[in-house]
FIZA-835683 format. One record per residue (C-alpha): residue in three letters; x, y, z. Coordinates in steps of 0.001 Angstrom, whole numbers, padded with zeros to 6 digits, always signed. Example, Ala and Ser with C-alpha at 12.3 -4.5 7.8 and 13.67 -1.06 7.14 Angstrom:
BEGIN
Ala+012300-004500+007800 Ser+013670-001060+007140 
***
This chain:
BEGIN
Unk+045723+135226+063537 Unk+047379+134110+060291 Unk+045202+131978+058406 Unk+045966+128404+057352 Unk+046212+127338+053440 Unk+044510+130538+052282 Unk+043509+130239+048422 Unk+046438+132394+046115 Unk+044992+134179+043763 Unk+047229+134273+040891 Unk+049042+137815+040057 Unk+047159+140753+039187 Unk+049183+142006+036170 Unk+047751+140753+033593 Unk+044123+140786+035042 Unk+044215+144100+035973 Unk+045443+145022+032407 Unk+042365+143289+030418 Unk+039880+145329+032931 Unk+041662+148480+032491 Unk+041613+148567+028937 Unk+037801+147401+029221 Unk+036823+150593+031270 Unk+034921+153141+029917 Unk+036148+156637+029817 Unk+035144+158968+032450 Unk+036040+162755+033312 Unk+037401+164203+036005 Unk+035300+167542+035666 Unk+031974+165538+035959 Unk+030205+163275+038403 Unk+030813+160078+037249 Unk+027699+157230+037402 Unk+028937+153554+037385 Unk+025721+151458+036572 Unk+026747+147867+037229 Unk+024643+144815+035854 Unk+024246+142042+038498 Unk+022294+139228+039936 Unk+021842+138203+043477 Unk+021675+134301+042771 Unk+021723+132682+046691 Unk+022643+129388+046653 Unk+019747+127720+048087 Unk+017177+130034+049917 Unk+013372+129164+049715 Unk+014480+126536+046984 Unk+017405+123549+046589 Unk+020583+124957+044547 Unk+019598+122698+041741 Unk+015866+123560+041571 Unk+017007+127277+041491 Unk+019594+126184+038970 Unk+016831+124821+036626 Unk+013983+126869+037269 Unk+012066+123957+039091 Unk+009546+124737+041826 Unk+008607+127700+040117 Unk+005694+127950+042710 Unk+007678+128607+045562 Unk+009697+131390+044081 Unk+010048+131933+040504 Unk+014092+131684+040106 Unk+015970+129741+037156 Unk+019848+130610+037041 Unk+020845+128592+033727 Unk+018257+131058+032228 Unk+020066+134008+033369 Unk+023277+133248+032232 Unk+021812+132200+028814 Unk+020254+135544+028312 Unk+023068+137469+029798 Unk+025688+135826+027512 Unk+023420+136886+024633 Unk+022692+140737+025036 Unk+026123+140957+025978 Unk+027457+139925+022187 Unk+025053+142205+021092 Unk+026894+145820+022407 Unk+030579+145561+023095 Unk+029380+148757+025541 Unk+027993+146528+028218 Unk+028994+144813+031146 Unk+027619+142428+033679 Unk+029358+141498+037060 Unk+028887+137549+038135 Unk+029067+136313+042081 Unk+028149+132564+042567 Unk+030365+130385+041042 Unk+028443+127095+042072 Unk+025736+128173+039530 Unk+028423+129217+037012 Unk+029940+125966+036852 Unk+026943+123912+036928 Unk+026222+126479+033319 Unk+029436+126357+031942 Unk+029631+122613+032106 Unk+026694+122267+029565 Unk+028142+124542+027452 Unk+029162+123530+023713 Unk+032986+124062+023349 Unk+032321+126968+020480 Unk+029306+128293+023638 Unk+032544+127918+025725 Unk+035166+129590+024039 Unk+033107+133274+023482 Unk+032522+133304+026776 Unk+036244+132815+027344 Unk+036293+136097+025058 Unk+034239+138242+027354 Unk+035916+137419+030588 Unk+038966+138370+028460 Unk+037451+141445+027095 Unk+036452+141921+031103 Unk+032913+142594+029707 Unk+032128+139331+031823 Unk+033796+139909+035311 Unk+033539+137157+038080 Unk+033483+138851+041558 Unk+033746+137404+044945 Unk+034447+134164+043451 Unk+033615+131509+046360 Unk+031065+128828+045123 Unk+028569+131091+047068 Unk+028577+134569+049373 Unk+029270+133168+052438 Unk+027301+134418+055879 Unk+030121+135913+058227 Unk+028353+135184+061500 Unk+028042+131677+061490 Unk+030666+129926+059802 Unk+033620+128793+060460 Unk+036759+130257+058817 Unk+038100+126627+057944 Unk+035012+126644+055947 Unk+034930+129796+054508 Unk+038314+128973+052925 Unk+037279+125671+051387 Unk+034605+127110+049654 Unk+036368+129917+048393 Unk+039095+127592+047148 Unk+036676+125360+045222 Unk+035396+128643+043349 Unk+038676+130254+043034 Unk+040121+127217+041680 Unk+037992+126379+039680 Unk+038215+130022+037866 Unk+041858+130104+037730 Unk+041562+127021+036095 Unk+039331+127996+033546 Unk+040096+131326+032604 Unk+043437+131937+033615 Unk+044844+135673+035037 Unk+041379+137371+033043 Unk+038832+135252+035649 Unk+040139+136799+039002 Unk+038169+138496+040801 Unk+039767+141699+041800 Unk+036906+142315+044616 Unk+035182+140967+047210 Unk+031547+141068+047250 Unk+029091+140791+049670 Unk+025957+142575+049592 Unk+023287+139517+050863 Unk+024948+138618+054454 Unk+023450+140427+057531 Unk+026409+141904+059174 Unk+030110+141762+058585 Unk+032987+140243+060418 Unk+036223+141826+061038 Unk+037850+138080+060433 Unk+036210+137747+056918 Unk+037971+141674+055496 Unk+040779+139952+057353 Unk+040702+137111+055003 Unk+039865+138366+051835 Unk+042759+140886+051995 Unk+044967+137701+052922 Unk+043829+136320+049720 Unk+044672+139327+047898 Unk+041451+141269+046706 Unk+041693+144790+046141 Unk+038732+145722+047705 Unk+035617+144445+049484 Unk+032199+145653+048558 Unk+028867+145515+050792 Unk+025471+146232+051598 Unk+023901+145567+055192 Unk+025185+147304+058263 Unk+023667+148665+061445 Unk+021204+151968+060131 Unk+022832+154322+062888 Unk+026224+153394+060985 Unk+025038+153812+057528 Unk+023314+157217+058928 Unk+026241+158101+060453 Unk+028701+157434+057609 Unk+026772+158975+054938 Unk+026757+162500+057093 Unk+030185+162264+057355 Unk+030926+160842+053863 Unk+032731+157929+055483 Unk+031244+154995+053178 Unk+034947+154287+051958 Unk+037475+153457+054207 Unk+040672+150910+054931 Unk+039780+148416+056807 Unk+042732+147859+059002 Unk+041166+143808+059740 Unk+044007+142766+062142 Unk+045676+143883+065461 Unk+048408+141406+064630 Unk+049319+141065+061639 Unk+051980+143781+060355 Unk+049620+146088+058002 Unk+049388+146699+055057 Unk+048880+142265+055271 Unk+045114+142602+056755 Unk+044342+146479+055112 Unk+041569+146314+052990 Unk+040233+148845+050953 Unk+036270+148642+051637 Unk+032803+150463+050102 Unk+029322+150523+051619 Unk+027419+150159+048926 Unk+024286+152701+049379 Unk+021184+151041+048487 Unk+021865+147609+049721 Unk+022051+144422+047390 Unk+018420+145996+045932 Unk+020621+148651+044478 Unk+019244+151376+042656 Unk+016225+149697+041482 Unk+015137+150083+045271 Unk+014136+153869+045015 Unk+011511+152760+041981 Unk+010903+153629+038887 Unk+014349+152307+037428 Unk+013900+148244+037285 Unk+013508+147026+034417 Unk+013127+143050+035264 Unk+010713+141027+033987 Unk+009504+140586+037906 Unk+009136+144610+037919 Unk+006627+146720+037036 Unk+008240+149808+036333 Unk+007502+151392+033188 Unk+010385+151151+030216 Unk+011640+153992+028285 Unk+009524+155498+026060 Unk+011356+157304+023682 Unk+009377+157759+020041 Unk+007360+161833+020752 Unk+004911+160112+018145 Unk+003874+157823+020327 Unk+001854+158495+023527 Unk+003350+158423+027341 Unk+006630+159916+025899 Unk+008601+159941+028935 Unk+011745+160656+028755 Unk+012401+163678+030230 Unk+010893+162702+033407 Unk+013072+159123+033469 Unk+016167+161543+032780 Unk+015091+164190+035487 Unk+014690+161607+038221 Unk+017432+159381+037380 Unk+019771+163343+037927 Unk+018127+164043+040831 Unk+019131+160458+042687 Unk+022165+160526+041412 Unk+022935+164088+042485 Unk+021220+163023+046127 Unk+023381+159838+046629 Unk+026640+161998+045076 Unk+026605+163888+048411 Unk+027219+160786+050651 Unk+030432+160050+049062 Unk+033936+162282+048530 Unk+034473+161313+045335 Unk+032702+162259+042097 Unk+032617+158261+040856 Unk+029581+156720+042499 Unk+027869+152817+042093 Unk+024405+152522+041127 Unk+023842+148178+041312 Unk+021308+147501+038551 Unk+019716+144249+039557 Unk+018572+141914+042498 Unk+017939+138391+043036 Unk+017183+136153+040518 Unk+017310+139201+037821 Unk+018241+138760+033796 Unk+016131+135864+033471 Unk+015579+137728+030230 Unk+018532+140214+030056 Unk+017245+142337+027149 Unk+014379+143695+029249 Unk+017298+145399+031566 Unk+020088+145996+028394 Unk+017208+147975+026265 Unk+016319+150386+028865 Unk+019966+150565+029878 Unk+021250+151725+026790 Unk+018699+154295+026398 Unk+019438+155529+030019 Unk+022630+155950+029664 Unk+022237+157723+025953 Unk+019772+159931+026972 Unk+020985+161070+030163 Unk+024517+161624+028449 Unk+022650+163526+025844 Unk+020640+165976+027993 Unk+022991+167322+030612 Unk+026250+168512+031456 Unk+027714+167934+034265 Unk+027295+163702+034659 Unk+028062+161093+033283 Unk+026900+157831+033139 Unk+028037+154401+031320 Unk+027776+150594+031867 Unk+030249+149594+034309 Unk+032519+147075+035772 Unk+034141+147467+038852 Unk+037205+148294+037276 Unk+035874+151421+036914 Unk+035900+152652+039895 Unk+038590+150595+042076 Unk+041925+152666+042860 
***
């Protein structure tokens, strides 16, 4: 069952020590919230990859990935506090390559600063049913490559990341752990599994990916992500897109529909409900979909004043911007 010319990811050292020293701090005595930035950008859906790249065919689904990563680079210069976590690294390079060399070079700074963390890697999130492994490794190779290349040690990704494909092969955990990720993260699974898991708080587990291969080779450490690749923003009232309609934060008592209280009340209560399908007191709360951050500072704003006022107003949480540094062990 070994695989054939798997990508090498370079060694972790020096990776792992920029995201460590990125990570917010968190307390042991408190339930720790993780709220990680993201986009879901497919790589041709309803649209070609370069019409979703520019933002063409807007009437077919309104989706333009150079605009995300413009306005994600932005708001994240503008608070050394946030983070954003970045999947599809066929989009990515069809960005960078436009990029000035000055453009280029701050970017460089916040993968270094791991305020700008590549996951997964590939040139897309491959489906696991479907394809074969041969091709699941060229892929990845191109993206990996082409990372490594660019942004040295600071550009791995650390974890694999699939929240989009329907189902999840015992082969692919196989390979990623081959390739040397710490962890695999995703979303879709069979309901009576997910219902089952979350009563038994057995969302995190090692996936032992092989019978043949001499563990720990194939062992992966692995996390079912709760609310599928819709993330938080799925239970409403908490996305704050510009293809949402939930309501920002509205934090000035001189001016009418004050309400944050209530955004702080509900956001504790979820958070305290999803706490109790998971043995740990660190829990992810995704904070995007597809085709989100077209204009980032719609989702940073309302962020920041989340996480201040819900940090402000009780005692036993916590909540920050996150990477996934954060909460891998």
């Amino acid at each position: 069952e070994t695989q054939p010319n798997l990508p090498s990811l370079p060694p972790s050292s020096t990776s792992s020590l920029h995201l460590t020293t990125s990570c917010h701090a968190t307390k042991p005595n408190m339930l720790n919230v993780h709220l990680v930035p993201h986009t879901h950008d497919d790589v041709g859906w309803l649209k070609t990859v370069d019409q979703y790249f520019y933002g063409d065919r807007n009437d077919i689904q309104h989706a333009g990935v150079q605009y995300i990563l413009d306005s994600v680079v932005d708001q994240l210069l503008k608070n050394p506090d946030r983070r954003f976590i970045y999947v599809e690294t066929a989009f990515f390079y069809r960005w960078w390559k436009r990029q000035s060399s000055s453009a280029q070079q701050t970017v460089k700074q916040l993968v270094n600063e791991g305020r700008l963390e590549f996951v997964n890697g590939g040139w897309c999130m491959s489906d696991e049913a479907t394809t074969h492994y041969s091709a699941v490794i060229d892929q990845m190779t191109i993206g990996l490559r082409f990372l490594n290349e660019t942004f040295g040690a600071c550009g791995r990704p650390r974890v694999a990341w699939h929240i989009d494909p329907f189902g999840h092969a015992r082969e692919h955990a196989s390979m990623f752990a081959q390739m040397g990720y710490d962890g695999f993260f995703f979303g879709r699974l069979d309901y009576q599994d997910r219902m089952h898991r979350m009563v038994q708080k057995e969302q995190e587990l090692l996936w032992r990916a092989s019978d043949s291969l001499t563990p720990p080779t194939a062992d992966l450490f692995t996390v079912n992500i709760k609310n599928i690749k819709y993330g938080f923003i799925e239970i409403g009232g908490f996305c704050w897109d510009q293809s949402c309609d939930d309501p920002p934060i509205r934090d000035d008592p001189d001016l009418e529909d004050y309400n944050v209280d209530d955004v702080v009340m509900r956001f504790l209560t979820i958070a305290n409900s999803q706490a109790t399908v998971y043995k740990t007191n660190h829990i992810i709360m995704t904070m995007g979909s597809d085709f989100q951050y077209e204009n980032a500072n719609l989702w940073y704003k309302n962020l920041d004043k989340l996480i201040h006022y819900v940090n402000a107003q009780q005692f036993n949480r916590r909540g920050s911007h996150s990477i996934l540094c954060d909460i891998m062990v």
